[in-house]
C-alpha positions as a Markdown table, in Angstrom:
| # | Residue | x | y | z |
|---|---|---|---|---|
| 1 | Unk | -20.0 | 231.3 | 49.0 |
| 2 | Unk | -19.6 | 234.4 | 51.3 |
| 3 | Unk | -16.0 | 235.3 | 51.8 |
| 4 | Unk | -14.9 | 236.2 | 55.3 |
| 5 | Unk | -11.6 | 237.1 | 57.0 |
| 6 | Unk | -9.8 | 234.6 | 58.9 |
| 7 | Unk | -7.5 | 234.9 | 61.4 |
| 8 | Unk | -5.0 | 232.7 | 62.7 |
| 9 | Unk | -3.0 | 233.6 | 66.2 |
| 10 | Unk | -1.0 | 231.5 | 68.3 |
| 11 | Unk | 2.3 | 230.2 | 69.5 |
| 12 | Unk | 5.6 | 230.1 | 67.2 |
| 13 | Unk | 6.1 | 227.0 | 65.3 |
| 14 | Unk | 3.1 | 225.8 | 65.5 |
| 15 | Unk | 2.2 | 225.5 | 61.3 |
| 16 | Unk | 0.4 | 228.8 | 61.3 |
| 17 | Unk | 1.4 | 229.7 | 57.7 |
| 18 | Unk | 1.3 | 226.3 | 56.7 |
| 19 | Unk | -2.6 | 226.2 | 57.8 |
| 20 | Unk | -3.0 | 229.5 | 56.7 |
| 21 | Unk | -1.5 | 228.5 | 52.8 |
| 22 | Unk | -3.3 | 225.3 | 53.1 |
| 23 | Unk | -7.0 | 227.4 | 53.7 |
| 24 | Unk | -6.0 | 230.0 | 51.3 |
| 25 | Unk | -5.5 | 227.9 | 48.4 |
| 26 | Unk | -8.8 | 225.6 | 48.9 |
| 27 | Unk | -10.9 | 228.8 | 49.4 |
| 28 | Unk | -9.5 | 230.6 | 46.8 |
| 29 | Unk | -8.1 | 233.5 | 49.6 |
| 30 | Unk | -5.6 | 235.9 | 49.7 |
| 31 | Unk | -2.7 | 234.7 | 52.5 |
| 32 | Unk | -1.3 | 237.1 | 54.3 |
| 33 | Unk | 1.8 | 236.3 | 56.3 |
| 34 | Unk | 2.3 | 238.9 | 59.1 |
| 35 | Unk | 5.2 | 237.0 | 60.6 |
| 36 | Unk | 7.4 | 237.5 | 57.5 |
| 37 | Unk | 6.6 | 241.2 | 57.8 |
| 38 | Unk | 8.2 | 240.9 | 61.2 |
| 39 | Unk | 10.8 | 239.1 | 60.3 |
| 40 | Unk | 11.7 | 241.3 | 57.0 |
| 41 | Unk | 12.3 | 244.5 | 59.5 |
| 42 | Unk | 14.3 | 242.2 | 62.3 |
| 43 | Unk | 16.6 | 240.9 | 59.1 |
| 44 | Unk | 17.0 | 245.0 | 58.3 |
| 45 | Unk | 17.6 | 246.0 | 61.8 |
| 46 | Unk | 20.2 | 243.5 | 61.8 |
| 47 | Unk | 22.0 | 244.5 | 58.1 |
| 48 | Unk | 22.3 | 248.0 | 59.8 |
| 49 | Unk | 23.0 | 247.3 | 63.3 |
| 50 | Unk | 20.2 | 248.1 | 65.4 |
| 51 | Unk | 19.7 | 244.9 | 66.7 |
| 52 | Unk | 22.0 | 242.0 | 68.4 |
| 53 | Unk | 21.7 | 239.4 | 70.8 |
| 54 | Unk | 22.6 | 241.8 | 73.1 |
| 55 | Unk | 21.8 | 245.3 | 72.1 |
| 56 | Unk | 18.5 | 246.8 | 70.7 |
| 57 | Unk | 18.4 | 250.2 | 69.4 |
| 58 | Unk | 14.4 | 250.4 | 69.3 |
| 59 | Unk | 14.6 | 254.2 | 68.7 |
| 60 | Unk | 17.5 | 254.7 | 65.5 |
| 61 | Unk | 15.3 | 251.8 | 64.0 |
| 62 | Unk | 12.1 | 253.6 | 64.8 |
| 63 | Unk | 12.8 | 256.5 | 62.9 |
| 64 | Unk | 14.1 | 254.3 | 60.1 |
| 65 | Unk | 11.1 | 252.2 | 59.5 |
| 66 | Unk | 10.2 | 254.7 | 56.4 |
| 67 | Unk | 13.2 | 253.3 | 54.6 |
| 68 | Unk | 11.8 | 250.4 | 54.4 |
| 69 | Unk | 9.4 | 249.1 | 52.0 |
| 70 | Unk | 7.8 | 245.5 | 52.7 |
| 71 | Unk | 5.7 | 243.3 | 50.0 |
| 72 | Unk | 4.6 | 240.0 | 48.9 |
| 73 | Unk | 5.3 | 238.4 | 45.2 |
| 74 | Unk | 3.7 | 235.1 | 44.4 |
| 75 | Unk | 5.4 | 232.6 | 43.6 |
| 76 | Unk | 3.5 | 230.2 | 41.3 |
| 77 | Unk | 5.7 | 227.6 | 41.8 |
| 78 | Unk | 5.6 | 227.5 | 45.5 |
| 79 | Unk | 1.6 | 228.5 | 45.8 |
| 80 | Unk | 2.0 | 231.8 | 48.0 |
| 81 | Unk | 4.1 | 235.5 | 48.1 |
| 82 | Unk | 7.6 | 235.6 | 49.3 |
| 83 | Unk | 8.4 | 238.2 | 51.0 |
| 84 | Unk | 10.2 | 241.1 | 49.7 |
| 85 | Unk | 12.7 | 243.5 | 51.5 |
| 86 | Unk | 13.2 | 247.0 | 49.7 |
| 87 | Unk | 13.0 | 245.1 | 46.7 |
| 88 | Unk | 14.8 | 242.2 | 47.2 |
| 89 | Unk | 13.7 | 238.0 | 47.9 |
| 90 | Unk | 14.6 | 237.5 | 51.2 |
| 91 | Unk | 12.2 | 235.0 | 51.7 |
| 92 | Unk | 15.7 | 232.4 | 52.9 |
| 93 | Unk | 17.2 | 235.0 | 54.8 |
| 94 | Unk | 14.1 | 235.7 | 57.3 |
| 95 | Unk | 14.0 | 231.8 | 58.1 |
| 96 | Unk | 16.9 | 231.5 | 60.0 |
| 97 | Unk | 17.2 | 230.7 | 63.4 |
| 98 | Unk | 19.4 | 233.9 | 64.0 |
| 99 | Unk | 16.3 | 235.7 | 63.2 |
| 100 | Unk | 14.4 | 233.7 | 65.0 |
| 101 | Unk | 16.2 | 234.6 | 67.6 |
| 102 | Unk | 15.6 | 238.6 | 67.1 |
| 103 | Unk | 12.0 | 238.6 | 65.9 |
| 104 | Unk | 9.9 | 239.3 | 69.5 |
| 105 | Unk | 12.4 | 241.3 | 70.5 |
| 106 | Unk | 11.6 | 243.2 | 67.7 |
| 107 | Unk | 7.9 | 242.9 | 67.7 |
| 108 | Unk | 8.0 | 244.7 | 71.1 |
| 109 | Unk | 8.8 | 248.1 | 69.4 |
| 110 | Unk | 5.1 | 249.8 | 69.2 |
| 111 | Unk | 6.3 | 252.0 | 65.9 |
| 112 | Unk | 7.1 | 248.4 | 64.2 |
| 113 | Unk | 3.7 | 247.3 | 64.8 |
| 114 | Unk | 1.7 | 250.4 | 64.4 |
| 115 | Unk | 3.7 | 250.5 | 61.0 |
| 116 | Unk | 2.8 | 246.7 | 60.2 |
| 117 | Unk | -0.8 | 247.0 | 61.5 |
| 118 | Unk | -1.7 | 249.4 | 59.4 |
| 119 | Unk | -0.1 | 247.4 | 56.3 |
| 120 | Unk | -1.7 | 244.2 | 57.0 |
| 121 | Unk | -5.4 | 246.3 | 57.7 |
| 122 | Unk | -5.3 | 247.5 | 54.1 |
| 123 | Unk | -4.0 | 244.3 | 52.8 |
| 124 | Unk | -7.5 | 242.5 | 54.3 |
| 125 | Unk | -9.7 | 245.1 | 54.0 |
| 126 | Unk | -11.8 | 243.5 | 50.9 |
| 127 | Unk | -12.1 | 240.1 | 53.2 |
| 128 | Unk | -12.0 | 237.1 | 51.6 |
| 129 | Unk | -8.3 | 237.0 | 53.1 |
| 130 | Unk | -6.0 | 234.2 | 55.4 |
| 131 | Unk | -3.7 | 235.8 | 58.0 |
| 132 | Unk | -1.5 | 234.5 | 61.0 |
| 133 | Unk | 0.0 | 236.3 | 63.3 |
| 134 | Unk | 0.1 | 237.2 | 67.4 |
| 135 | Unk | -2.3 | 239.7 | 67.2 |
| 136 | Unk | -4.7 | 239.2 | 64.4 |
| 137 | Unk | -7.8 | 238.1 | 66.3 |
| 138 | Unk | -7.3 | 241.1 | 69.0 |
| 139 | Unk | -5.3 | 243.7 | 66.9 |
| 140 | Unk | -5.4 | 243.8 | 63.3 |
| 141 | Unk | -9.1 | 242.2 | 63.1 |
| 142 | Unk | -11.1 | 242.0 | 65.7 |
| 143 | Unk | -14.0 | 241.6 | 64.0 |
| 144 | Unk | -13.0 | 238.8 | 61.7 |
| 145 | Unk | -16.0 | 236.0 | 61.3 |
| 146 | Unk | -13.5 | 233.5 | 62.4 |
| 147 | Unk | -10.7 | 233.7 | 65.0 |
| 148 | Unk | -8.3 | 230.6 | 65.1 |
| 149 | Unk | -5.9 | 230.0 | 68.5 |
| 150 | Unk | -2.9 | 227.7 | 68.1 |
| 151 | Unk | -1.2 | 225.7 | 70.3 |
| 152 | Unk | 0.9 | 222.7 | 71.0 |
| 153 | Unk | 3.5 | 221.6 | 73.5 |
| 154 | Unk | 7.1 | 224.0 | 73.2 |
| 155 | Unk | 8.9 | 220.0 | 72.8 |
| 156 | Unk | 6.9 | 219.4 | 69.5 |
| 157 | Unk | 7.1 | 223.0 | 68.7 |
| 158 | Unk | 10.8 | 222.7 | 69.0 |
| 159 | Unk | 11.0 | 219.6 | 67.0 |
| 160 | Unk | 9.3 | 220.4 | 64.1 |
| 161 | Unk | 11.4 | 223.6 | 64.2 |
| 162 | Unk | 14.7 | 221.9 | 64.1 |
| 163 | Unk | 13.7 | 219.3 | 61.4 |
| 164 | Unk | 12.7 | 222.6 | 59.0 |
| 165 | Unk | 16.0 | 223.9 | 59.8 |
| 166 | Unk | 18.1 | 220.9 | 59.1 |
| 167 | Unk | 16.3 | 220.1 | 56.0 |
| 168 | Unk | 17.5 | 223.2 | 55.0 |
| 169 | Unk | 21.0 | 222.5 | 55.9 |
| 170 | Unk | 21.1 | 224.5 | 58.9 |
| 171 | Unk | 23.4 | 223.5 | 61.7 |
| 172 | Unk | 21.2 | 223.6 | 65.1 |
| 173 | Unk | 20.9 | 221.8 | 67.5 |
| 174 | Unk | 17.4 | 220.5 | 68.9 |
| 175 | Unk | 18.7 | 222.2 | 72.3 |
| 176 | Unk | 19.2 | 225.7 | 70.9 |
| 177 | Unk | 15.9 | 225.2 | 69.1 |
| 178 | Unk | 13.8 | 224.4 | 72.4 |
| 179 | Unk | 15.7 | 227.5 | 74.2 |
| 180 | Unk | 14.4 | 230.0 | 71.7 |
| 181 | Unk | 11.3 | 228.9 | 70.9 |
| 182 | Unk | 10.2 | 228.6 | 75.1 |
| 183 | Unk | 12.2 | 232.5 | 74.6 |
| 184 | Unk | 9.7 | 233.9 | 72.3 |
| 185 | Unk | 7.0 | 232.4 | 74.0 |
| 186 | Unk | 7.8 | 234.3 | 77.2 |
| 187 | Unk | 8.1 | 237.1 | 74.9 |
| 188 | Unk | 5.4 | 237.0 | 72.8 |
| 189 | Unk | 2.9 | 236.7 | 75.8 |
| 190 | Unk | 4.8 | 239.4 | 78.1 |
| 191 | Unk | 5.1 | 242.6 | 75.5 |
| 192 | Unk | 3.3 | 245.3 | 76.9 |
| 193 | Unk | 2.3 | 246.3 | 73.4 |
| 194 | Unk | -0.4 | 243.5 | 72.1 |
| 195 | Unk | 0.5 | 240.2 | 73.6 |
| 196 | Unk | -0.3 | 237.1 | 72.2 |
| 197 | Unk | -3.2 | 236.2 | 73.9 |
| 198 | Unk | -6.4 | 234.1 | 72.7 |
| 199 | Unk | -9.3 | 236.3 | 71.8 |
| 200 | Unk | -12.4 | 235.7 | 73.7 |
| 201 | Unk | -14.6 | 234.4 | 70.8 |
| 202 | Unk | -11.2 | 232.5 | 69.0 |
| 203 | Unk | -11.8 | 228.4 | 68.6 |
| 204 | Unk | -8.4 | 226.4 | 70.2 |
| 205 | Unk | -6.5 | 224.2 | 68.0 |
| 206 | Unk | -3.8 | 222.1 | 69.8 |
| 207 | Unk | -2.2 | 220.3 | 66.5 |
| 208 | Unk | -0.1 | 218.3 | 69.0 |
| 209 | Unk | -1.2 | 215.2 | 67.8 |
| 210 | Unk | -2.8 | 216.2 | 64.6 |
| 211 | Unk | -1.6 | 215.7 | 61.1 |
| 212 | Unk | -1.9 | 218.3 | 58.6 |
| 213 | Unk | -4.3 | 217.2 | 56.7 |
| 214 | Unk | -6.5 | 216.3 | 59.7 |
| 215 | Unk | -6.1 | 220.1 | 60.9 |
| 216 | Unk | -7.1 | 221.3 | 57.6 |
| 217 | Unk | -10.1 | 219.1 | 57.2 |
| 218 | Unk | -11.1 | 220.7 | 60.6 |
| 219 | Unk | -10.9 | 223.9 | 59.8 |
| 220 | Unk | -12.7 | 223.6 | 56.7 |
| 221 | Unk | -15.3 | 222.5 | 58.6 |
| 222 | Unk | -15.4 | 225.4 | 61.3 |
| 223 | Unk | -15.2 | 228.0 | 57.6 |
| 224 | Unk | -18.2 | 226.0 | 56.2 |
| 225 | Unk | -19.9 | 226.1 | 59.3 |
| 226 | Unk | -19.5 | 229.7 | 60.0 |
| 227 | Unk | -20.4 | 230.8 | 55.9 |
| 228 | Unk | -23.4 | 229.1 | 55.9 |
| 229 | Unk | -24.5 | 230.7 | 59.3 |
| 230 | Unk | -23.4 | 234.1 | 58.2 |
């Protein structure tokens, strides 16, 4: 079978890299998880400073992006690459809500995602990859045979958020959870520098009320269909 690029955009928390593992490891594609990346540079701006709840220092961080050196390792165990931060498994550290909290903020800075871009662009450039994002439909592949757009409501969003975090023993509260995710939305669609926004020829998936499994089997469906017209 033809092997294509697929890209996944849409809102946080809304099982991008879980669909994007899941599709990856049926087709037998590379996964690419452009969000880590993202959050890998927001955990370093943090470790030296640059950013706070409060305070952003876009241009120190800017011209400190080439001390940093981002990559995946798989991880045979779990199925997919953890992300790496100058050499070290920060794959934990990057899934906190205090990151969370940074990430768009982050994201905004056009050096960060010129610097990304370009990563993730050699990283698919042989197809036959998976990768979610904001801006992968519009940005980093516009011409990818098929463009995915996620959605669901911010309340189920925010749920499923806080019952990851407390699984992992994370004290949150379901309040605090809600707050940032409706945060980074505003964000994520206001950045001057590639908003999230669904590409014109991108199918919608609103998973509000979909199981996993039922999303997958879906998809599958929409790659089979768009393989065999290809």
């Amino acid at each position: 079978m033809k092997k294509i690029t697929i890209a996944i955009d849409g809102f946080s928390s809304t099982g991008k890299s879980t669909l994007a593992k899941q599709l990856a490891q049926q087709l037998g594609y590379v996964y690419v998880d452009t969000g880590a990346m993202y959050r890998a540079v927001t955990l370093y701006a943090m470790q030296h400073g640059f950013v706070s709840p409060h305070h952003l220092d876009a241009e120190v961080l800017t011209a400190d992006l080439k001390q940093i050196t981002l990559h995946f390792v798989f991880n045979a165990e779990l199925g997919y690459g953890e992300m790496y931060l100058n050499g070290i498994n920060v794959e934990r550290e990057i899934r906190t809500l205090e990151v969370s909290s940074l990430v768009s903020k982050v994201a905004e800075i056009s050096a960060v995602r010129a610097k990304l871009v370009e990563q993730q662009q050699a990283m698919g450039k042989e197809k036959g990859v998976v990768m979610d994002g904001r801006d992968i439909g519009t940005v980093v592949f516009p011409d990818a045979a098929l463009k995915i757009y996620m959605t669901a409501s911010p309340e189920t969003r925010a749920q499923r958020r806080f019952a990851e975090l407390q699984a992992k023993g994370d004290s949150v509260t379901y309040e605090a959870v809600l707050q940032n995710v409706n945060e980074r939305d505003y964000i994520d669609t206001h950045r001057a520098d590639s908003p999230l926004v669904k590409a014109d020829d991108a199918i919608e998936l609103d998973n509000s009320n979909l199981s996993r499994e039922a999303q997958l089997q879906r998809v599958l469906e929409w790659v089979d269909a768009k393989t065999k017209s290809m």
